[in-house]
C-alpha positions as CSV (number, residue, x, y, z in Angstrom):
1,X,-1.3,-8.1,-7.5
2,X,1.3,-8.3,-10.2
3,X,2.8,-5.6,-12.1
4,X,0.5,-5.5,-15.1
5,X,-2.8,-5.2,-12.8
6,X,-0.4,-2.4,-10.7
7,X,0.3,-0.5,-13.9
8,X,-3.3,-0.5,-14.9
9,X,-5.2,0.4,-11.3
10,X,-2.7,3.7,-11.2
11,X,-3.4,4.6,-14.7
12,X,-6.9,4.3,-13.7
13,X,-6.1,6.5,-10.9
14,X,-4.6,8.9,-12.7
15,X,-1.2,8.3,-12.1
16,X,1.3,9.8,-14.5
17,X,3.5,7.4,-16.5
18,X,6.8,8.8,-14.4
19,X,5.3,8.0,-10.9
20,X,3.7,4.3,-12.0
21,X,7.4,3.7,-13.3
22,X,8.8,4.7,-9.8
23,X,6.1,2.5,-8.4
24,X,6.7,-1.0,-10.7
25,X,10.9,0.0,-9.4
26,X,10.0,-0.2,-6.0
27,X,7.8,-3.1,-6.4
28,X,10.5,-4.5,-8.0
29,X,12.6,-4.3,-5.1
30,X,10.4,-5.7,-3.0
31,X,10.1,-9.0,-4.6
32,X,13.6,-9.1,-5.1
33,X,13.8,-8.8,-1.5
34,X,15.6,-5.3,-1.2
35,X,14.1,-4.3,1.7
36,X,14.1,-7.3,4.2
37,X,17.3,-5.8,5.2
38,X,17.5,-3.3,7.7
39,X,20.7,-0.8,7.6
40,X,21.8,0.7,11.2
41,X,22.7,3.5,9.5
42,X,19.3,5.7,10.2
43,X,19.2,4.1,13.7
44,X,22.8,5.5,14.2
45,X,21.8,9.0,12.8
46,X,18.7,9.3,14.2
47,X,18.5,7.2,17.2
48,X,15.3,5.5,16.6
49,X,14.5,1.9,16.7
50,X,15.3,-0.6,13.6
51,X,12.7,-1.5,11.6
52,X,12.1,-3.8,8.7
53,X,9.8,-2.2,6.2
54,X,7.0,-4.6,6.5
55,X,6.5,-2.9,9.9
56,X,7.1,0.6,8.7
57,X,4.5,-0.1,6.1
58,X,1.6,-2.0,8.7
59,X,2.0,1.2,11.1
60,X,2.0,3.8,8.4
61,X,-0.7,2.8,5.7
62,X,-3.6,2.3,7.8
């Protein structure tokens, strides 16, 4: 999917034009590769096991 099919599936959905704008920035990211790294910072403060977001993202949206 790229961003101008993203843009027009969550206006479809109903999305407002602030959330599809937070959307296209995270998607963003992603293909930058901003989130292949993982910071130890949560795993310090929370003491839970690092993980990347690709595996945060398989577990969760199911």
């Amino acid at each position: 999917m790229n961003e101008g099919e993203m843009q027009v599936d969550a206006r479809k959905a109903g999305a407002p034009e602030g959330a599809i704008a937070v959307m296209l920035g995270y998607y963003r990211a992603a293909q930058a590769g901003e989130f292949t790294v993982v910071d130890r910072t949560l795993h310090k403060i929370l003491d839970r096991a690092l993980e990347t977001m690709c595996l945060f993202l398989n577990r969760n949206l199911r």
